[in-house]
C-alpha positions as CSV (number, residue, x, y, z in Angstrom):
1,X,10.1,-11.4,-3.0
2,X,13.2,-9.3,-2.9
3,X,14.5,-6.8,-0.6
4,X,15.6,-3.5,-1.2
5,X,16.5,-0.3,0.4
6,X,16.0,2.0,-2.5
7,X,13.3,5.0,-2.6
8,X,10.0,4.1,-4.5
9,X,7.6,6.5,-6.0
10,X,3.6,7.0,-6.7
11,X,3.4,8.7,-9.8
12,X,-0.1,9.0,-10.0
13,X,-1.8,12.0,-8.2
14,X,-5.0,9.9,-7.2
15,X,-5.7,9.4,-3.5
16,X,-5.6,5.9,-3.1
17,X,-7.8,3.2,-1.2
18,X,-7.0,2.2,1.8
19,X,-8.6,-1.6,2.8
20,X,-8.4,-2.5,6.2
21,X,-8.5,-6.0,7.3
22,X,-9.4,-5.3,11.3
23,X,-9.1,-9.2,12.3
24,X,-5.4,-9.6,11.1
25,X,-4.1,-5.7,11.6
26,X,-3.6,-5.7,7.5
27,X,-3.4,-2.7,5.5
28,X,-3.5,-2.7,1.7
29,X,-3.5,1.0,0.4
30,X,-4.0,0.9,-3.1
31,X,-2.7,3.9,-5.6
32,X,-3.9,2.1,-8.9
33,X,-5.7,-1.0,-10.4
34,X,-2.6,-1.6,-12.6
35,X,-1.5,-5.7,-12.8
36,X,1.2,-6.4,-9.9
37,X,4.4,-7.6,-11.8
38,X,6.7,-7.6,-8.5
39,X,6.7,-7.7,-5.2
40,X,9.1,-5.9,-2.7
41,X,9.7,-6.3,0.8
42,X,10.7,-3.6,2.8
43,X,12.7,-4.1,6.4
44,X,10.9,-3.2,9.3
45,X,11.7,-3.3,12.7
46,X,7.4,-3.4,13.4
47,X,4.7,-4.1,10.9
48,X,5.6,-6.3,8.1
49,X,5.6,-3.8,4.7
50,X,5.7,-5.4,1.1
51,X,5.3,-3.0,-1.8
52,X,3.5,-3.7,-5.2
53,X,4.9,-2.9,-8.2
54,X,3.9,-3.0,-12.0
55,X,5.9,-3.9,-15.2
56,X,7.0,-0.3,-15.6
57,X,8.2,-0.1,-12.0
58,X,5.1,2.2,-10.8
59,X,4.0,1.1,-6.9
60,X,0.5,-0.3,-7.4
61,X,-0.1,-0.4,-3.2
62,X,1.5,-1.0,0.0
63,X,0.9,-3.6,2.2
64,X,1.2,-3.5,5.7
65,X,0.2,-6.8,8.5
66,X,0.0,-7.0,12.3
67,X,-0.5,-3.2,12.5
68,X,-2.6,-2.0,16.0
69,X,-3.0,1.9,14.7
70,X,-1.6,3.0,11.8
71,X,-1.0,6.7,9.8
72,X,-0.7,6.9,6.2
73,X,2.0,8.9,6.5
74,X,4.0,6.1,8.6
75,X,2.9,3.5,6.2
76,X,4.4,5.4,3.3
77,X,7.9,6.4,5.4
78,X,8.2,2.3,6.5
79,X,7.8,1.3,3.0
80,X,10.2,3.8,1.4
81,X,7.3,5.2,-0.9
82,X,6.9,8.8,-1.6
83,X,3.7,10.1,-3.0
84,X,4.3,13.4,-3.2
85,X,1.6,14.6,-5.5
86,X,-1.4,12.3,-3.5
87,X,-3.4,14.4,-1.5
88,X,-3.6,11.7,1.0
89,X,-6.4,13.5,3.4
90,X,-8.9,12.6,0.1
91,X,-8.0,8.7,0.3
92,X,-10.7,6.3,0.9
93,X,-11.4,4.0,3.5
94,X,-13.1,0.4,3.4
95,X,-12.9,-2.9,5.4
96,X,-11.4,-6.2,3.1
97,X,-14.0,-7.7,2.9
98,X,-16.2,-4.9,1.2
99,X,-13.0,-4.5,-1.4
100,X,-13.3,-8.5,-2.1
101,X,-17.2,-8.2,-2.7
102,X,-16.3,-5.4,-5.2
103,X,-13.5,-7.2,-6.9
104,X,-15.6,-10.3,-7.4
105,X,-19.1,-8.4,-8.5
């Protein structure tokens, strides 16, 4: 993994999909189903924050661990990402374990 300090961006307008893992306090919000090429963690003085990235240098999701409560909004700001054109009040919300039952039907 490497670490940066530069501004990422979500060029998609799709709301994304947030999976919440309650036991370990991870977040994975997930703004496309694109192939993860890189993987880039972000500092944080709380939460730990990687961010996904494809080929083209597009953020596939964020990833957040050990969060308590958590905003999308704060997500976003603690990983550098700005998805301006996501209408984040229209993302969708499910627990981990329902997203790994999807991903392996």
């Amino acid at each position: 993994m490497s670490s940066v300090k530069h501004m990422l961006f979500v060029r998609s307008s799709k709301p994304p999909i947030v999976e919440i893992d309650s036991e370990s306090g991870g977040v994975y919000v997930r703004f496309s189903d694109k192939a993860v090429a890189k993987t880039i963690e972000r500092q944080s003085d709380g939460p730990i924050i990687t961010v996904d990235v494809d080929r083209q240098g597009e953020v596939v999701g964020i990833e957040g661990l050990c969060f308590t409560e958590f905003s999308l909004s704060q997500i976003l700001r603690q990983a550098s990402v700005r998805a301006d054109r996501v209408d984040l009040s229209k993302a969708r919300f499910r627990t981990a374990a329902s997203a790994h039952a999807a991903a392996v039907a």
